[in-house]
C-alpha positions as CSV (number, residue, x, y, z in Angstrom):
1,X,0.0,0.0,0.0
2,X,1.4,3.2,-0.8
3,X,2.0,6.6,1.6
4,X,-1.0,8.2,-0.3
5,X,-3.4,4.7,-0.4
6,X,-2.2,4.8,3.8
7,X,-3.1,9.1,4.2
8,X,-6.5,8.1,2.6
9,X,-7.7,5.5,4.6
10,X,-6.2,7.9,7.9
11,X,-8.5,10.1,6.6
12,X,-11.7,8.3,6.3
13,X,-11.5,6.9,9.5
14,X,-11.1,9.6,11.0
15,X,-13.9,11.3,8.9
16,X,-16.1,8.3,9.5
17,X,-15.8,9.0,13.3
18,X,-17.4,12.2,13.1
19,X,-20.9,10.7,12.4
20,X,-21.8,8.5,15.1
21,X,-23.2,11.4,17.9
22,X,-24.9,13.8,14.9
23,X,-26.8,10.2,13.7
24,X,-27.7,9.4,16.9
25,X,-28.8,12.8,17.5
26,X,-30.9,12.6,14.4
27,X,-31.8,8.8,15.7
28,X,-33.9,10.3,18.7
29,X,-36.0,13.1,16.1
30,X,-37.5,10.1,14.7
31,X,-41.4,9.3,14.8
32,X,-42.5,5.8,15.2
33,X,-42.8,3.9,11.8
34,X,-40.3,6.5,10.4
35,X,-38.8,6.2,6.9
36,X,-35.2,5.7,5.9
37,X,-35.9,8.8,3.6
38,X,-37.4,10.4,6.9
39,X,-34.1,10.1,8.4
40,X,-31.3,11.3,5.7
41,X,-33.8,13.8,4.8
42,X,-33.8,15.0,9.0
43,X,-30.0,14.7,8.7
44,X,-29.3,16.9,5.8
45,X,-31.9,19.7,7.4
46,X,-30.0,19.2,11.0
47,X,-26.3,18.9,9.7
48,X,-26.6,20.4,6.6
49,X,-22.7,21.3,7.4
50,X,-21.9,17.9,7.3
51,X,-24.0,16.5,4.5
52,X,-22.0,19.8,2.9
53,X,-18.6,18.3,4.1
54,X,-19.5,14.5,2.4
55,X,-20.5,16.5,-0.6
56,X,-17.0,18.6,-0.7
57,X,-15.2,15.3,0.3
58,X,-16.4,13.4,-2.5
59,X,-15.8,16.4,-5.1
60,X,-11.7,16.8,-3.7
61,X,-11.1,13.4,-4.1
62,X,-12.3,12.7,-7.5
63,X,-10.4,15.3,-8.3
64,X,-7.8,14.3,-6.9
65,X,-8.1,10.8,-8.6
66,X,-8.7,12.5,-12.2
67,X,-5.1,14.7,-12.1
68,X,-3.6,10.5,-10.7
69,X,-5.0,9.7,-13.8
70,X,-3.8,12.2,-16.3
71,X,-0.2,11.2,-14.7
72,X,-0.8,8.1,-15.5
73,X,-1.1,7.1,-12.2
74,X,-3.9,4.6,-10.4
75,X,-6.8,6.0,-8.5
76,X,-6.9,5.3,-5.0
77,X,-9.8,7.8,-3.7
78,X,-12.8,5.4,-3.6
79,X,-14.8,7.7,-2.0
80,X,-18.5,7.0,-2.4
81,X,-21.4,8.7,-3.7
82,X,-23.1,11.4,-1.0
83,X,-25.7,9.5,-0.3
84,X,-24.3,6.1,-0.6
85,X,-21.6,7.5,2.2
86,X,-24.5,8.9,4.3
87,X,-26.6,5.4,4.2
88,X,-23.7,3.4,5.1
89,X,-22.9,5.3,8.1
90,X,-26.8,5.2,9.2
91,X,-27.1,1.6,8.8
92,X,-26.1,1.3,13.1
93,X,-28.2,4.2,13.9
94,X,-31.2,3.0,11.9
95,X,-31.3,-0.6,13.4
96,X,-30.8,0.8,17.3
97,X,-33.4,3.4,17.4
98,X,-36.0,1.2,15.4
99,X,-35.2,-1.9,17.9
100,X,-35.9,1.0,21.1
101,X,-39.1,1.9,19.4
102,X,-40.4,-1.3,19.7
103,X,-39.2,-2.0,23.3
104,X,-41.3,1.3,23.7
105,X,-38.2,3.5,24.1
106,X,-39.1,6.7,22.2
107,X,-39.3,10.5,23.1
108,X,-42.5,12.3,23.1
109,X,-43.5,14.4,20.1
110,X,-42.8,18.1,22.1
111,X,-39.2,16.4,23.3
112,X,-38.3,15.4,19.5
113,X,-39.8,18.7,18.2
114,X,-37.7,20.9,20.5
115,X,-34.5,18.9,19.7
116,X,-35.0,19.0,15.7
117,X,-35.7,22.5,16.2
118,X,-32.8,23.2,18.3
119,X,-30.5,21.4,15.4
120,X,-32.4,23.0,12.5
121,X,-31.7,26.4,14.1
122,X,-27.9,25.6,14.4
123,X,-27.6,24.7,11.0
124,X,-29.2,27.4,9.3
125,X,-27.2,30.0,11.7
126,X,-23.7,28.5,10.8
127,X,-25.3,28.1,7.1
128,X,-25.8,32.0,7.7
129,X,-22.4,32.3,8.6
130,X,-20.4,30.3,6.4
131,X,-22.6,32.4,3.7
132,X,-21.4,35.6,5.3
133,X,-18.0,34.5,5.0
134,X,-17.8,33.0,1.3
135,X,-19.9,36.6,0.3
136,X,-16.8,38.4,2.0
137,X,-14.0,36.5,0.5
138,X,-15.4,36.3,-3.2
139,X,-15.8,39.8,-3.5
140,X,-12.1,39.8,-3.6
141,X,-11.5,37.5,-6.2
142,X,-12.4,37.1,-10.0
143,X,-14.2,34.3,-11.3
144,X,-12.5,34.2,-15.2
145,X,-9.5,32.8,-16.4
146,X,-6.8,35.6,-17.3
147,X,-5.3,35.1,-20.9
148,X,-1.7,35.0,-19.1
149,X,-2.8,32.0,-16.4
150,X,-1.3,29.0,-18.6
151,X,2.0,31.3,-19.7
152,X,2.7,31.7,-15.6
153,X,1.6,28.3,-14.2
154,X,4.1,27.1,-17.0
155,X,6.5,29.5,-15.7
156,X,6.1,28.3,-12.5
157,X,7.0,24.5,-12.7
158,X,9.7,25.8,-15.7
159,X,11.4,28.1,-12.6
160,X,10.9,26.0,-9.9
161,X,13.2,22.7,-12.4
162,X,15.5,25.8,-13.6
163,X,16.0,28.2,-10.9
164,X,14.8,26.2,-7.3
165,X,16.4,28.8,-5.7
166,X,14.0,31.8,-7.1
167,X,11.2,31.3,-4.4
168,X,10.0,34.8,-4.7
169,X,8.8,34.6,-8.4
170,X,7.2,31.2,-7.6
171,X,5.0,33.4,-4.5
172,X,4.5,35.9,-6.8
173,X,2.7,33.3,-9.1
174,X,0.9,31.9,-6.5
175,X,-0.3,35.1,-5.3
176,X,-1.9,36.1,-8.6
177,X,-3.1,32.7,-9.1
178,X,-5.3,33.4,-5.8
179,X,-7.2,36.1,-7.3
180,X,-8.6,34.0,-10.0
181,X,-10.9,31.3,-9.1
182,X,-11.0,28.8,-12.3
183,X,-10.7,25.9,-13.1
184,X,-7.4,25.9,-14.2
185,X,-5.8,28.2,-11.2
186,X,-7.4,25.0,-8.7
187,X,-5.9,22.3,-10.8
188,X,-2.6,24.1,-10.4
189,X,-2.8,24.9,-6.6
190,X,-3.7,21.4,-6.1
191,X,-0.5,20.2,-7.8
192,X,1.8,22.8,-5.9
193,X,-0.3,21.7,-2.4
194,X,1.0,17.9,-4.1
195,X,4.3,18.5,-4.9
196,X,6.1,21.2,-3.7
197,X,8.8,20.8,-1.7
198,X,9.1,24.2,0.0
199,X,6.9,24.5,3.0
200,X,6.2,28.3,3.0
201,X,4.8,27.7,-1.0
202,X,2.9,24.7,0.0
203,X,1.3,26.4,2.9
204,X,0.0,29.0,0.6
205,X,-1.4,26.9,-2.4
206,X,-3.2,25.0,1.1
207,X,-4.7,28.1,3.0
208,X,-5.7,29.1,-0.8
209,X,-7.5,26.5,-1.5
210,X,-9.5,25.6,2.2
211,X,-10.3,29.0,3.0
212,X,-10.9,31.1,-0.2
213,X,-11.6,28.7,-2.7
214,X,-13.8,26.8,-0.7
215,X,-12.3,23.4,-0.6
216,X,-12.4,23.1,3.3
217,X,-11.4,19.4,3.4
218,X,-8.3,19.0,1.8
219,X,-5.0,18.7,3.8
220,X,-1.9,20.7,4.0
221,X,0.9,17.7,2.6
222,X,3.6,16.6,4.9
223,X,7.3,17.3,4.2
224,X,8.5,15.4,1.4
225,X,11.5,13.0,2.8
226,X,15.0,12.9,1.2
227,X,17.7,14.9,0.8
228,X,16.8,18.9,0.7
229,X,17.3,20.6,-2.3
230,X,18.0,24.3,-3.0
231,X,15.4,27.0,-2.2
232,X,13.5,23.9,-0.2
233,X,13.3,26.5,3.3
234,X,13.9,29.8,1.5
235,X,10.7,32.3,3.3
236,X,9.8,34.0,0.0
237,X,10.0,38.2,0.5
238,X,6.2,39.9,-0.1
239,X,5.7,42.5,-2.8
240,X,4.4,44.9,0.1
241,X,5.1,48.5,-1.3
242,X,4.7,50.2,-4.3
243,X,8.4,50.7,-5.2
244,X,8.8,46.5,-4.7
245,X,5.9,46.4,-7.0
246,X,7.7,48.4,-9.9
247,X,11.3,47.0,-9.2
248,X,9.5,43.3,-10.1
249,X,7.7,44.9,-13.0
250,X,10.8,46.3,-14.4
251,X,13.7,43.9,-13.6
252,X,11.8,40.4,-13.4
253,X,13.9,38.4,-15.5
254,X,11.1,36.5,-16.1
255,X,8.9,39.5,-17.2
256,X,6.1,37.8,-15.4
257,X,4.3,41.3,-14.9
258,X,4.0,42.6,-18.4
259,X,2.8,39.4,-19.3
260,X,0.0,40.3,-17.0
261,X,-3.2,42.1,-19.5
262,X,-6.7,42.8,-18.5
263,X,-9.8,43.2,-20.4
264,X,-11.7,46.3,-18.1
265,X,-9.8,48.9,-16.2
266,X,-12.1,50.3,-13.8
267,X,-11.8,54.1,-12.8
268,X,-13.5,54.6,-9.8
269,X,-13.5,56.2,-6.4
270,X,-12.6,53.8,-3.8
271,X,-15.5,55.5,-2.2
272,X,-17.8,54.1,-3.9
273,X,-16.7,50.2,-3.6
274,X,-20.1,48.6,-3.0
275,X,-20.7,49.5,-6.7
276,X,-17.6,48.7,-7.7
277,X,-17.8,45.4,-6.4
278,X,-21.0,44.2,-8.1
279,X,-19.7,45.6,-11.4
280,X,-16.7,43.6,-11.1
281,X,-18.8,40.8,-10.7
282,X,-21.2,41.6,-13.6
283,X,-18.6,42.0,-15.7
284,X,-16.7,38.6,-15.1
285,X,-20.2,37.3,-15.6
286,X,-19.2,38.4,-19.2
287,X,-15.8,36.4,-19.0
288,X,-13.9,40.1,-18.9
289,X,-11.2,40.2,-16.5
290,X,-11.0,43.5,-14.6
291,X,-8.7,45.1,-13.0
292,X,-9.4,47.0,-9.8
293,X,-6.2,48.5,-7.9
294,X,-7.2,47.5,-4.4
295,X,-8.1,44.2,-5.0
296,X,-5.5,43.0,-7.8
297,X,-2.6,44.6,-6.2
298,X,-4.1,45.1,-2.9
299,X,-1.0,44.3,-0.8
300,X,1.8,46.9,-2.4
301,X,-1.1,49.8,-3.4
302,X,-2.1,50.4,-0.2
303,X,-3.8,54.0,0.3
304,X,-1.6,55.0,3.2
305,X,1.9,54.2,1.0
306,X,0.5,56.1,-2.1
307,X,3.7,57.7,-3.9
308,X,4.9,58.3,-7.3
309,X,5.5,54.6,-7.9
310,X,1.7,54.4,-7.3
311,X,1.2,56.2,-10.3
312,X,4.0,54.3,-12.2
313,X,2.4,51.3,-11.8
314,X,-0.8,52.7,-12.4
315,X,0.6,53.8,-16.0
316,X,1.8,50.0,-16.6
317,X,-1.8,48.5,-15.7
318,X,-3.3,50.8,-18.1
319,X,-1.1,49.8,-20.7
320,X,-1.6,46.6,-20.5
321,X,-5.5,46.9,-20.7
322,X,-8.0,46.8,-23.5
323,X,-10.3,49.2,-22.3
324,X,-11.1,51.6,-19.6
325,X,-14.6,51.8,-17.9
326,X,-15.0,55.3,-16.1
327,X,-17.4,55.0,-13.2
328,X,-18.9,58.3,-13.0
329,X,-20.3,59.4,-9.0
330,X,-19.8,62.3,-7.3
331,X,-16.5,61.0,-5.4
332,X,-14.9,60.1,-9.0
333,X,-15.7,63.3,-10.4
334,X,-14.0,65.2,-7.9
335,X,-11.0,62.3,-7.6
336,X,-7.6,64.0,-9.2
337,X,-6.4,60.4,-10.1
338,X,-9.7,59.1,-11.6
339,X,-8.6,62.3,-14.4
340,X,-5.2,61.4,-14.4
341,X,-6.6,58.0,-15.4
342,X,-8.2,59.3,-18.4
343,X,-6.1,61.4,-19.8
344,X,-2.9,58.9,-19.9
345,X,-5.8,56.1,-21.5
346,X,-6.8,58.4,-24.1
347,X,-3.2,59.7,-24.9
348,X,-2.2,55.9,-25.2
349,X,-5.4,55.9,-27.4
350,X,-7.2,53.4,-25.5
351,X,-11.1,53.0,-25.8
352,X,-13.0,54.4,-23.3
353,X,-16.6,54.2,-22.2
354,X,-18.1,56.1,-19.1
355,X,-20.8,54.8,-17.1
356,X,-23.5,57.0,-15.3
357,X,-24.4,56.0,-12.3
358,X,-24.8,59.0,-10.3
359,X,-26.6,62.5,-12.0
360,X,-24.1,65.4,-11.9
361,X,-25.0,68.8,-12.4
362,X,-21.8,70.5,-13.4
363,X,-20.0,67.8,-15.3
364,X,-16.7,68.0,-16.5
365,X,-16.9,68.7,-20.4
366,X,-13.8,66.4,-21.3
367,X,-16.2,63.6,-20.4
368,X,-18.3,64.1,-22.7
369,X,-15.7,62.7,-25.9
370,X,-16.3,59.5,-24.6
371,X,-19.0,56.4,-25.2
372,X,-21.6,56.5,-22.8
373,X,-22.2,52.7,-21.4
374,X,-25.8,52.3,-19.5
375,X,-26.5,49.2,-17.0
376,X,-29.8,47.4,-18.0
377,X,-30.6,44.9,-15.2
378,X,-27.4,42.2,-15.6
379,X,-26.3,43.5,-18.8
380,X,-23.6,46.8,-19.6
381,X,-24.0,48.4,-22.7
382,X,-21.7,50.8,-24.5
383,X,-23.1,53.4,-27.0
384,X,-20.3,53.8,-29.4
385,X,-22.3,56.3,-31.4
386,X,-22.5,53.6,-34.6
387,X,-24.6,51.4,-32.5
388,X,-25.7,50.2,-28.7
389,X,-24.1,46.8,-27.7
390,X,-23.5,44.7,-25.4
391,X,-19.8,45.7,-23.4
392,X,-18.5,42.1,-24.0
393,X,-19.0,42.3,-27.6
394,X,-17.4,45.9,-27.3
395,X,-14.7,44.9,-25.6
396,X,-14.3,41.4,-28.0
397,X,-14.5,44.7,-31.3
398,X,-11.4,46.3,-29.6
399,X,-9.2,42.5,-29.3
400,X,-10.3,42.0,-33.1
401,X,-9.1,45.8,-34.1
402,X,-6.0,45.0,-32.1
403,X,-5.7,41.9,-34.1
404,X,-5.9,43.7,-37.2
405,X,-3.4,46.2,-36.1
């Protein structure tokens, strides 16, 4: 049996374990002459965080068992179907509270009532909060796949066989990896939680994937055994400041930030981030990549350590943008850097589009040069004076025209 085939069946045992006191729990709920049916459906209602946790389970490890198989490796994950898993573990429950019920051993309807209550309640307030916090976390992230994601987890496996000893490229890939919730960013964070053989990299691809991308039962792997290699307990710096930021964007010597492009760049006040945020959303809705400054490069753009680097790498996200999408409120009206924003675009002749969303009395005439874009329920459309479409089709013009170009 193998280490993995041996971590799995740690696993489920342990796992396993967890059921017996929420079944019995459930066990007592149960009316005379109940169902099977009545039970699991009792359970799900009660636990619903553990029916969740079976349903997760079996998701990670198939997986886990489909990226064996691409390597052309055996599956060992024979983790069952949800409700196969949750009728197996019943089976003990079942036939003890049906042999008490007829030896007369059964609570009375108001004592059953109260406890499935009491459950129910719990479940729907964790439900509340696990919602709360999945709400909080995605508003953070994107939910497209970048057109530079295969060209830096390629770079990433290439650097980390080349160069072991670069650890700080390899976080930086990670780190922008985290932003983007796909399905080829959690294939690759899987591998790296797999394989890699520096803790601090491991760690990160782990936390990334149980607490933001919502896979809560996977497991951070041990230490790989063997001889150490280089750059195996190097602690990778943090890009933490705007001048870091630029230095990496300017002497990476594997150019990993101009390969970074976006399809939106938002100008906005910060002020007004509750709109920002569901824009951002609608718009990857329409498979566009945005880019937002506090949220893409959240951790060196910091409001308090705004300089002229801040502007600098403002200048090198705009440049490597298709299109700008002016969110026009009060606050960004009178924002100096929201103009700023506008005029570098338009000199680097980049489309823009501004978007109404608050009425303005005295508005600045310069805006006026520029395609209006209106929000009609879940759909942005751009009035490019030729015709009213749809942003995505807009923004899919400007990649042709480039093409052409």
């Amino acid at each position: 049996m193998s280490v993995a085939e041996r971590a799995y069946f740690r696993e489920m045992k342990t796992f396993r374990k967890r059921f017996g006191l929420p079944l019995r729990k459930v066990a007592d709920m149960m009316p005379f002459g109940f169902s099977d049916d009545d039970f699991y459906s009792t359970f799900k209602r009660c636990f619903h965080g553990l029916w969740e946790e079976i349903v997760e389970k079996k998701a990670q490890y198939d997986l886990m068992d489909k990226e064996r198989i691409r390597k052309h490796q055996r599956p060992i994950h024979y983790f069952p179907n949800p409700d196969a898993f949750l009728q197996n573990r019943s089976r003990t429950a079942l036939n003890i509270i049906r042999a008490k019920h007829k030896q007369g051993q059964i609570l009375s309807d108001e004592e059953r009532l109260q406890l499935q209550e009491k459950y129910e309640l719990r479940s729907k307030k964790r439900q509340a909060e696990k919602n709360a916090e999945i709400k909080r976390i995605e508003q953070y992230q994107q939910f497209v796949t970048p057109d530079y994601t295969n060209f830096f987890i390629k770079a990433y496996f290439k650097i980390k066989h080349n160069h072991p000893e670069d650890v700080n490229t390899r976080m930086r890939i990670l780190q922008e990896a985290a932003k983007f919730k796909c399905k080829e960013t959690v294939s690759f964070l899987f591998k790296v939680n797999a394989s890699e053989r520096n803790f601090h990299l491991r760690e990160f691809a782990f936390r990334t994937l149980q607490k933001e991308f919502g896979f809560p039962q996977i497991h951070l792997h041990r230490n790989r055994k063997g001889k150490k290699r280089l750059g195996d307990d190097i602690v990778p710096k943090l890009l933490d400041t705007p001048e870091s930021l630029m230095a990496e964007i300017h002497n990476s010597q594997f150019d990993l930030e101009r390969h970074k492009s976006f399809d939106v760049f938002l100008s906005h006040s910060s002020v007004d981030k509750k709109d920002i945020l569901r824009l951002k959303t609608l718009l990857n809705s329409k498979n566009l990549s945005v880019y937002i400054d506090w949220i893409e490069d959240r951790d060196s753009l910091r409001r308090e350590l705004t300089n002229a680097d801040t502007a600098r790498v403002i200048i090198e996200r705009i440049k490597h943008t298709k299109a700008v999408l002016y969110v026009q409120t009060e606050s960004s009206v009178l924002s100096l850097w929201t103009s700023w924003e506008l005029g570098y675009a338009s000199a680097l002749g980049k489309k823009i589009c501004v978007l109404p969303l608050e009425y303005i009395l005295n508005l600045p005439a310069y805006l006026d040069i520029y395609d209006r874009a209106s929000l009609l329920g879940d759909d942005l459309f751009v009035d490019n004076q030729d015709e009213v479409i749809p942003i995505e089709l807009w923004i899919n013009k400007i990649k042709q025209n480039n093409k052409e170009l």
